[in-house]
Every structure is written in C-alpha cells, then in structure tokens.
N, C-alpha and C positions, 0 to 999 in steps of 0.2 A: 504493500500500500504506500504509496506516495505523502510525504509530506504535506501536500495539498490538500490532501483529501483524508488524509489521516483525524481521529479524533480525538484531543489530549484534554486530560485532567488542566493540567498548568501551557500556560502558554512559559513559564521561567526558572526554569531549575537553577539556583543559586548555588555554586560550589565556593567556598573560601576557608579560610583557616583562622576559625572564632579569635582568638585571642591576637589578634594582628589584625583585624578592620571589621571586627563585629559592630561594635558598638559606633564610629564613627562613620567610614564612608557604606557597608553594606548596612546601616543603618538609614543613610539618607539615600540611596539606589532603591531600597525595598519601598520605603514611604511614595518617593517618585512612581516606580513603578503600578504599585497599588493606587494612586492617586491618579494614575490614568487608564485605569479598570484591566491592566496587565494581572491576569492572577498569577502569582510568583511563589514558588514552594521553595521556602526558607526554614532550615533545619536547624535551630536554638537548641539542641544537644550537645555536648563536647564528649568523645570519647578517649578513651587513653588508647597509646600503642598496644597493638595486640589484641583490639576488641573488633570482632567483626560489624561492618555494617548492618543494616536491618532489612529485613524483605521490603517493609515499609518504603524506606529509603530506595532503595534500587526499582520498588513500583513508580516510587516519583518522576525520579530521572525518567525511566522508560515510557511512560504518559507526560511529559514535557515537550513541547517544539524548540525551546531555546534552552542551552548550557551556558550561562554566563560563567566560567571560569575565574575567578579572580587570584590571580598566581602572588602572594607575599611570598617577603622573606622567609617566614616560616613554612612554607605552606607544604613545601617537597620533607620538612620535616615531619609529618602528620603520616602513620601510614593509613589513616582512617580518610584523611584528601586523595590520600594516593589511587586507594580503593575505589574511592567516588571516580577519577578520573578514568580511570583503567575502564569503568564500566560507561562511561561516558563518551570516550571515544570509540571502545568495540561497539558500540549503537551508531554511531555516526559511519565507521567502515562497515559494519556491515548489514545495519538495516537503513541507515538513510533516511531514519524517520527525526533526528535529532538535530539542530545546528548548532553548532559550538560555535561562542564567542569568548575568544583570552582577554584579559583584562589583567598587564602586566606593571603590578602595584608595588613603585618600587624595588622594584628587579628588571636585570636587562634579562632579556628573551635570547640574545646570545649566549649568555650564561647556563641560561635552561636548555638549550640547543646542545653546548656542547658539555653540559653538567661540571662548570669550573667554579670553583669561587666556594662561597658556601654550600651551592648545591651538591657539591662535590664529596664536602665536608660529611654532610647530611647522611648522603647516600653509602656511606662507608660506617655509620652509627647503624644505619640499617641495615647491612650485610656483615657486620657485627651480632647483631640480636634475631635477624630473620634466617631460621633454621631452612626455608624455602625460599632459596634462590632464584628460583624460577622464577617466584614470585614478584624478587625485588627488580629482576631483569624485564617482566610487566609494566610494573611500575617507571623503569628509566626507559621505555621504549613510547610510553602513553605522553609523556611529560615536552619528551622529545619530538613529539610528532604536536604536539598541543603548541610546541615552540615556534613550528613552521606554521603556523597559521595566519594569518593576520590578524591583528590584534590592535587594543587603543594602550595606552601609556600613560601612568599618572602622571600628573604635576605637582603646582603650587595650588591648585585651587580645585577641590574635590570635584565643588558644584558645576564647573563645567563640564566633569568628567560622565557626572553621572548624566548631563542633560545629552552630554553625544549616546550614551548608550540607550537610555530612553527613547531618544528619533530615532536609533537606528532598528529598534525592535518595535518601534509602533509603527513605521512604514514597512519593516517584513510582514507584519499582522494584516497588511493591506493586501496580500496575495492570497486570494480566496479560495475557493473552488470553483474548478476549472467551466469557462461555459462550456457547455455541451448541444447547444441549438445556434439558431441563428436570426434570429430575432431582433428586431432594430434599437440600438439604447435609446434612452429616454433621458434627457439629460437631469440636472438637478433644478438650472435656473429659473424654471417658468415655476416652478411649488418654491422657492424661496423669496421669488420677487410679488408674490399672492401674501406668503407670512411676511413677508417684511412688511407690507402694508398694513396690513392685522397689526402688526405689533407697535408699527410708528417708532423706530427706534430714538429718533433724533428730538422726540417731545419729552419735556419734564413737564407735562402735566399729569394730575391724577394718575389713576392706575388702570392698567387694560388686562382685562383676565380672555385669553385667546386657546380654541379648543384644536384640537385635531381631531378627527373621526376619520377610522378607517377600522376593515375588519379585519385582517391581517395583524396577530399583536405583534409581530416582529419587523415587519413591513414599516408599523408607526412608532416603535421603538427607534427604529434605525433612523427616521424622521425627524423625531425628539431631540436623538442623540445628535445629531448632526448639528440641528437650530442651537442647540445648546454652544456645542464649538463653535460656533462660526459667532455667535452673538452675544457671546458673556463679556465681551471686551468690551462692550458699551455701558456696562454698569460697575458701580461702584465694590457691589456684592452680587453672588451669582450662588445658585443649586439646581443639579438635577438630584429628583430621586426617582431611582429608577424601580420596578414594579412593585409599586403604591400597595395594587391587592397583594402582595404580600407578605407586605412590612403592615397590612392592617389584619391579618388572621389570630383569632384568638383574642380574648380579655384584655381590654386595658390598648386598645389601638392605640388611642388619642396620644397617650405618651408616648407610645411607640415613632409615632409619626414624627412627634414633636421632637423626642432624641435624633430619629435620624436627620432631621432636619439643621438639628443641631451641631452635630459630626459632620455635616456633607456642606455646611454652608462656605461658602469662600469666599474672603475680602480683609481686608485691615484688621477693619473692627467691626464685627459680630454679633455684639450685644445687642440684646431686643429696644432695648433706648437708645441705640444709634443707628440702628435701620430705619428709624423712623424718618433720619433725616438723608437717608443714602436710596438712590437709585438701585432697586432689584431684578432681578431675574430670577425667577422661580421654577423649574421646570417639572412636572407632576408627573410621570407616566404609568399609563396602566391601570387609572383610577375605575373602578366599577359601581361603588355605590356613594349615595349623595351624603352620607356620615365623615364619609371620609373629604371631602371636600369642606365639610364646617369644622373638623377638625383641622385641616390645613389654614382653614380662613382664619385662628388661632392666631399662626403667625404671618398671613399675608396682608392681615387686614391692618398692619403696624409698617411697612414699608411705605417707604418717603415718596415724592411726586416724579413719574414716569416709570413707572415700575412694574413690569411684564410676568404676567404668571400665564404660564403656559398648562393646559389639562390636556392627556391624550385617553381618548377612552376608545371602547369599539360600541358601548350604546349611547348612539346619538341622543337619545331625551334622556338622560342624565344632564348632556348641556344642556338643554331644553328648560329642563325642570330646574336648572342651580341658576337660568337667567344668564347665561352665557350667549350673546348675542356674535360674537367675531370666532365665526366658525370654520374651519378649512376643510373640507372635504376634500380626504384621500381616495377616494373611492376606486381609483386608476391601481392601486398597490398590489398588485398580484402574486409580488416572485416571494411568495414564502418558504420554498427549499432553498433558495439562493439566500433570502436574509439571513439565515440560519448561523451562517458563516461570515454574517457582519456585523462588525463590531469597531464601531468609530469612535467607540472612547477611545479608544486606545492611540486614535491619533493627535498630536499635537497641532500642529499646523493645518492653516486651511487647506491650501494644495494637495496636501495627503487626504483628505477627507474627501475631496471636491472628486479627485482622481478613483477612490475606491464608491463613492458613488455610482461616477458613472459605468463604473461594470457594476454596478448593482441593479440599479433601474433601470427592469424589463417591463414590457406591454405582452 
C-alpha cells in the first residue's frame, strides 16, 4: 500500500533523546505541531540501557507517515533511540509507508556518517556492554544511512527551526489521495468570494453570526476549516472548534463547550473582559442542536464590534430557528471519499491551502 493511500494513526512519530531536548525544543515542535491539528505521537517515557522497546511503541512508528528524527548529542548514546531508529528506517526501506525526517541538533551529520567524535566514543560503550553485536552493527548501519538523508540543522534560534519543520510537514499533508476519475475541479474562489461577503470582513460594526449548510459533514468541515485559515488574520482573537456535536455528548455540555473554547481561543489576551473590546472570529463546526448554540452564545454574545461567528450545520432550520439570516448554501459538496483525506488545519499558509483545495473540489 502506498503512502498515499495508506491509513495512519499519527501523521508524526517523534524520535529524540529525552534528557537532551525534551523539555525545551521537542517541547515547542510538539505544541507547534498539535497547534496545527498534526496528530504527533510523543513518547514521555525514558528507559534505561538494556530495556526493550514496547509493542506499543513500535505500533506507533508503524501507523505514522512522518519520523521526525531528532539526532543530539546524546542521542546514539541511548540504545532504547537506537532501537526506535533501526525500526524506523527498516519501514522506510522496506515498506515505504514511512518518511523520515533528520533533525541534526547540535551535531554535525558528518560525524554521524562517519561515527567520529563522540559518536564514536559512544559506540565502543556499547560494544563494550552489548553481548549482541549484530545488534550494535544494526544500530551503526541505521544511524548511518539516517546521516545520508537530508536533513534541517539547528541554530541560534529554536523557533525558526521548529517553524521550517512544521511547513514542511503541513505541505507533505497536502498530498492526498490519488484522483482516480476525471472530473473537472471546481475551484475555491467563487464559495469564498459569496463568505467573504457574509462575513464583511473589513467592518467593525456589530457582530454577524454566518451559517454554512451542507450535507456532506466533511465536505463543510473542510469548508470551515479552510474560512478559518484564510481569515483569522483579520481579527484581533480567533477559534475554530471543531465537531461541536461532540464536544456536547453527555452531562454538563455547557462547560464542556465553554473549556474548549477556552483552550482553542487564540490572541494576546483572552480574557472574557477583553474580548469585549477585541474583534473575533468564532468558528463552530458540526453544531446539531439549538442548546448548543445558546450555550456558545455564553461567550459570543461578549465579543467586541465586527466580530464573525461562523455555525456549520447539515440541518438547515436549526439556522432557521437560532435567527441566523446570512446563510451559505453548500449544497454543490459532493466529494465525501475525497474529503476524507482532507485536512487543512494542518496547513499554514494560504497557498498551501488554496492549492490542496483545488484537488479537493469535485462536481
């Protein structure tokens, strides 16, 4: 099965070596990545030499599309990294379902290539201790071949580092599944230049509550998610939450809603007494019954003048009945196997969005 078409738990298997850039840089790589709807499977265990990996573990990697690799100083001293790598690149040579990305932090990659320096050091502690030489000879061939790859390089400044690897796994996410018809696309502008007008971006008056109706939920998710990137730059504070029905299942929604509201909101400052006087973007998806709309009204109804909340439902009188007059009918949203496999949080920029659209949008 093709990486294209393949189906994984994690889009980001994280490999590093805790005590060397846990807490700082794959601390703010994993938040990045989760902060742009990357699911990323991050292993906060530490084990000692000599302890086998977990099944656990080795499921992860193998339902993963991306190995972000991150090689420290220490990292070839680990044989529990070593273990993760070995089984990371024999998925890469020989199932193809896996893309390794090196990430050499604070180490030259010549070094790892030709195992001099401390690596060297390392690896002679471990054919000292490892009774299984085969094993250690695994491990300098994985490391080795992980060296020839191309790779990014840290610096002086984390936060750039982590933002190059971020684009560069949220435009590989842009590569779908493959079309298989022939069918004419359908571009995005004509349904963005209909919401932009619903939404009046450019007013700071009052507030506009604007619906999406389509039946398709992934079809108007993909929709949501999109309006969401392309338009949050116009406000001061900005949230998507994404499927509303079921963040309200079960006792006690109203909080429910309200936390995540509160976790997902993004802007300076956040506080309920200072949205009042900030321009928002609210973006609701998935909403199905009218409770949960007065429970959002909670905190929508405190946002300051030009402030856009977006509802995407599939039962049109639900807008009907909440007095939602600025209505978009998707009705045209058909490709629901295709949306299946789209997922535009994940990208940053507009051009990446714009571009995995239009292989999305079929007739």
């Amino acid at each position: 099965m093709s990486s294209a078409t393949a189906t994984y738990n994690y889009d980001v298997f994280l490999s590093f070596r805790g005590p060397d850039t846990r807490r700082k840089f794959i601390s703010f790589l994993y938040k990045e990545l989760v902060g742009r709807d990357i699911r990323t499977f991050k292993d906060d265990k530490e084990l000692e030499n000599g302890q086998m990996i977990s099944p656990e573990l080795i499921l992860a990697i193998e339902d993963s599309r991306f190995a972000v690799v991150v090689v420290s100083v220490n990292y070839a001293a680990s044989s529990w990294c070593l273990d993760e790598l070995v089984k990371i690149m024999d998925i890469q040579k020989n199932k193809g379902s896996i893309t390794v990305m090196p990430i050499f932090y604070g180490v030259n990659p010549c070094h790892l290539r030709r195992q001099i320096g401390d690596v060297a050091e390392q690896f002679k502690k471990h054919e000292a201790r490892e009774k299984d030489l085969e094993k250690v000879l695994k491990w300098r061939q994985a490391l080795a071949a992980l060296a020839d790859i191309s790779g990014d390089c840290s610096g002086e400044d984390d936060s750039k580092l982590v933002d190059v690897i971020a684009d560069k796994i949220s435009k590989e996410l842009m590569i779908v599944t493959r079309i298989s018809n022939g069918r004419n696309l359908v571009g995005i502008d004509k349904h963005m230049n209909e919401l932009n007008r619903l939404m009046d971006l450019n007013s700071n008056k009052g507030k506009r509550m604007v619906g999406i109706w389509a039946r398709g939920g992934s079809c108007r998710s993909a929709l949501a998610k999109y309006v969401y990137q392309t338009s949050c730059q116009h406000f001061d504070s900005h949230c998507f939450l994404g499927n509303v029905k079921r963040i309200c299942q079960g006792n006690y929604f109203e909080s429910h809603l309200h936390k995540e509201f509160l976790d997902n909101i993004q802007g300076e400052n956040s506080s309920k007494q200072s949205l009042k006087k900030q321009k928002v973007l609210l973006v609701a998806d998935d909403v199905d019954k009218l409770e949960q709309l007065d429970a959002l009204a909670g905190d929508f109804s405190g946002f300051g003048p030009g402030s856009v909340v977006i509802i995407t439902t599939k039962d049109k009188q639900l807008l009907i009945s909440y007095g939602i007059q600025l209505v978009y009918e998707a009705e045209f949203l058909t490709f629901q196997k295709f949306c299946r496999s789209f997922r535009s949080l994940a990208f940053k920029k507009r051009d990446d969005i714009s571009a995995a659209f239009e292989w999305a949008l079929y007739i």
